[in-house]
C-alpha positions as CSV (number, residue, x, y, z in Angstrom):
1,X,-6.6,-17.7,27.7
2,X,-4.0,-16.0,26.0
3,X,-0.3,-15.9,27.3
4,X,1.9,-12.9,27.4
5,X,3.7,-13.5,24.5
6,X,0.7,-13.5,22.9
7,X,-1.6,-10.5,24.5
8,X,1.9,-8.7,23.0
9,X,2.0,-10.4,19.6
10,X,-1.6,-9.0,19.5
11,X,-1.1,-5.3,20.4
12,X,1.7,-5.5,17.8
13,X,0.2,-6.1,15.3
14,X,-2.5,-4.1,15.8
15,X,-0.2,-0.8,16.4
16,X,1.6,-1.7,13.1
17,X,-2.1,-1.8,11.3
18,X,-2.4,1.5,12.8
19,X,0.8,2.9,11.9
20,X,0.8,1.7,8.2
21,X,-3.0,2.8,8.3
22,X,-2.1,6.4,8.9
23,X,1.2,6.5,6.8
24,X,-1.0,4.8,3.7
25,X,-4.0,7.2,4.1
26,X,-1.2,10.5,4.7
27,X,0.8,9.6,1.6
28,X,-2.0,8.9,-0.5
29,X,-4.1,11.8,0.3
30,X,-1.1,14.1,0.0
31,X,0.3,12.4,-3.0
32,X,-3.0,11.7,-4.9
33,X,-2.9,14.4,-7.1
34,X,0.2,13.6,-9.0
35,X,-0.1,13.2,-12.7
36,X,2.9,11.9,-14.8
37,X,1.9,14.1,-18.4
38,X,-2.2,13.4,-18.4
39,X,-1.8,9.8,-16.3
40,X,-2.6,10.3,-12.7
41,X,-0.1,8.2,-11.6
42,X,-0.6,9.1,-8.3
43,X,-3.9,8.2,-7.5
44,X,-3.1,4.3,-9.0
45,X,-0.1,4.2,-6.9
46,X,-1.7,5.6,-3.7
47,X,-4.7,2.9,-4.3
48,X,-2.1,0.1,-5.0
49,X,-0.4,1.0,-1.4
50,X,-4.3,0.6,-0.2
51,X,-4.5,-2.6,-1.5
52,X,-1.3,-4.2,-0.8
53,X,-1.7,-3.0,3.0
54,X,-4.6,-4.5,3.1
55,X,-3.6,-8.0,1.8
56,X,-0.2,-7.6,4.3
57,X,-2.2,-6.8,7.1
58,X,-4.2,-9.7,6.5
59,X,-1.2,-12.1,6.1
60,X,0.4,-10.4,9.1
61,X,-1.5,-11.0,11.9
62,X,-5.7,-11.4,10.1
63,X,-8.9,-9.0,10.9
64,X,-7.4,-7.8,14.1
65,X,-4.8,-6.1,12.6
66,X,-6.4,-5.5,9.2
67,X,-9.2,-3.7,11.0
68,X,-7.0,-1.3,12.6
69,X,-5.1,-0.4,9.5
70,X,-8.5,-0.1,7.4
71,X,-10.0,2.2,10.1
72,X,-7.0,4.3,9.8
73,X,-6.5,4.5,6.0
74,X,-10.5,5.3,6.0
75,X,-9.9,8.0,9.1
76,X,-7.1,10.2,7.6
77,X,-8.7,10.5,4.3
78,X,-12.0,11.7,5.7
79,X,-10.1,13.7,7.7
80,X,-8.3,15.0,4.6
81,X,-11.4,15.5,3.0
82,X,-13.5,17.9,5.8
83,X,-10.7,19.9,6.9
84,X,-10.4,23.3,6.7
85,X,-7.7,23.1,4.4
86,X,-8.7,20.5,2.5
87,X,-6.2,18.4,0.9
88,X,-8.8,15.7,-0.9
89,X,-11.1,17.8,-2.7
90,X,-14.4,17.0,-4.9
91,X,-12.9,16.9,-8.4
92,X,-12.4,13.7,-10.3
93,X,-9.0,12.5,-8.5
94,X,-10.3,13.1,-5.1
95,X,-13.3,11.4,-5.2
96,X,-11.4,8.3,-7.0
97,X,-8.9,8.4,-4.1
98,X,-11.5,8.3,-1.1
99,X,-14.2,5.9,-3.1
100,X,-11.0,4.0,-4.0
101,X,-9.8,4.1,-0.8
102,X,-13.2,2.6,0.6
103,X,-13.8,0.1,-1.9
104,X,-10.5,-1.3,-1.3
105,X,-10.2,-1.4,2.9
106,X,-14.0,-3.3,2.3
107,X,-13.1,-5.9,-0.3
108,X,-9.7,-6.7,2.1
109,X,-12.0,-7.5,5.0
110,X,-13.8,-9.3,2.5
111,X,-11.2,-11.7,1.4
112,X,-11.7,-15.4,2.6
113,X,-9.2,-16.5,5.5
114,X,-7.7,-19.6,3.5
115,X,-5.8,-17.1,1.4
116,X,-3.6,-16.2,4.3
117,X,-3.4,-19.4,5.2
118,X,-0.2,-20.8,6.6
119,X,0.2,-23.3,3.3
120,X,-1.6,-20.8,0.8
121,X,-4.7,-21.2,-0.9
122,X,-6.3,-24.6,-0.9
123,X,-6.3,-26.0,-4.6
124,X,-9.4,-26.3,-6.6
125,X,-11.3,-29.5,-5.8
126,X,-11.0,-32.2,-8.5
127,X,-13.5,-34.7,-7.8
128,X,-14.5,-36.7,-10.9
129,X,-11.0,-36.7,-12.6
């Protein structure tokens, strides 16, 4: 049974997955685009926010919160990409940004829970030395 201070820890976290889900997923589908001469610096740097999210949301509070902020990041750039106006569109960038953006939110559920573990990754084993 969970204690209040907890049932609120919870929901925390969860609302910040959601909120960093939806400001990840808006500023990369707006900023995706960008190029910096013929780099598209953009689309790295929106993926790289997809990616450290994920790995913060993890560390914050595990899948509870990481699922929240996945679902998000994956919900605004469909949406972005069946609007009416759309912002994502089928050309090179776009699809990079939303397989990207998939590929990403799926290997960060994937990650095994003793990286985010309180005393880090558990070292190699050395049996035999």
């Amino acid at each position: 049974l969970m204690s209040t201070v907890e049932r609120f820890e919870a929901v925390t976290a969860v609302l910040a997955g959601l909120l960093t889900g939806a400001l990840v997923g808006v500023l990369g589908s707006v900023f995706h685009r960008v190029t910096i001469g013929a780099f598209p610096t953009g689309v790295v740097v929106a993926l790289a926010a997809v990616g450290l999210g994920a790995v913060f949301m993890r560390a914050l509070a595990g899948r509870g919160a990481y699922t929240a902020y996945a679902v998000t990041v994956l919900a605004v750039v469909a949406a972005a990409w069946v609007a009416e106006d759309r912002i994502v569109i089928g050309q090179t960038v776009g699809v990079a940004w939303t397989a990207g953006a998939l590929v990403l939110c799926v290997l960060g559920f994937l990650l095994p829970e003793r990286l985010f573990a309180a005393g880090g990754p558990a070292p190699a084993s050395t049996a035999g030395d």
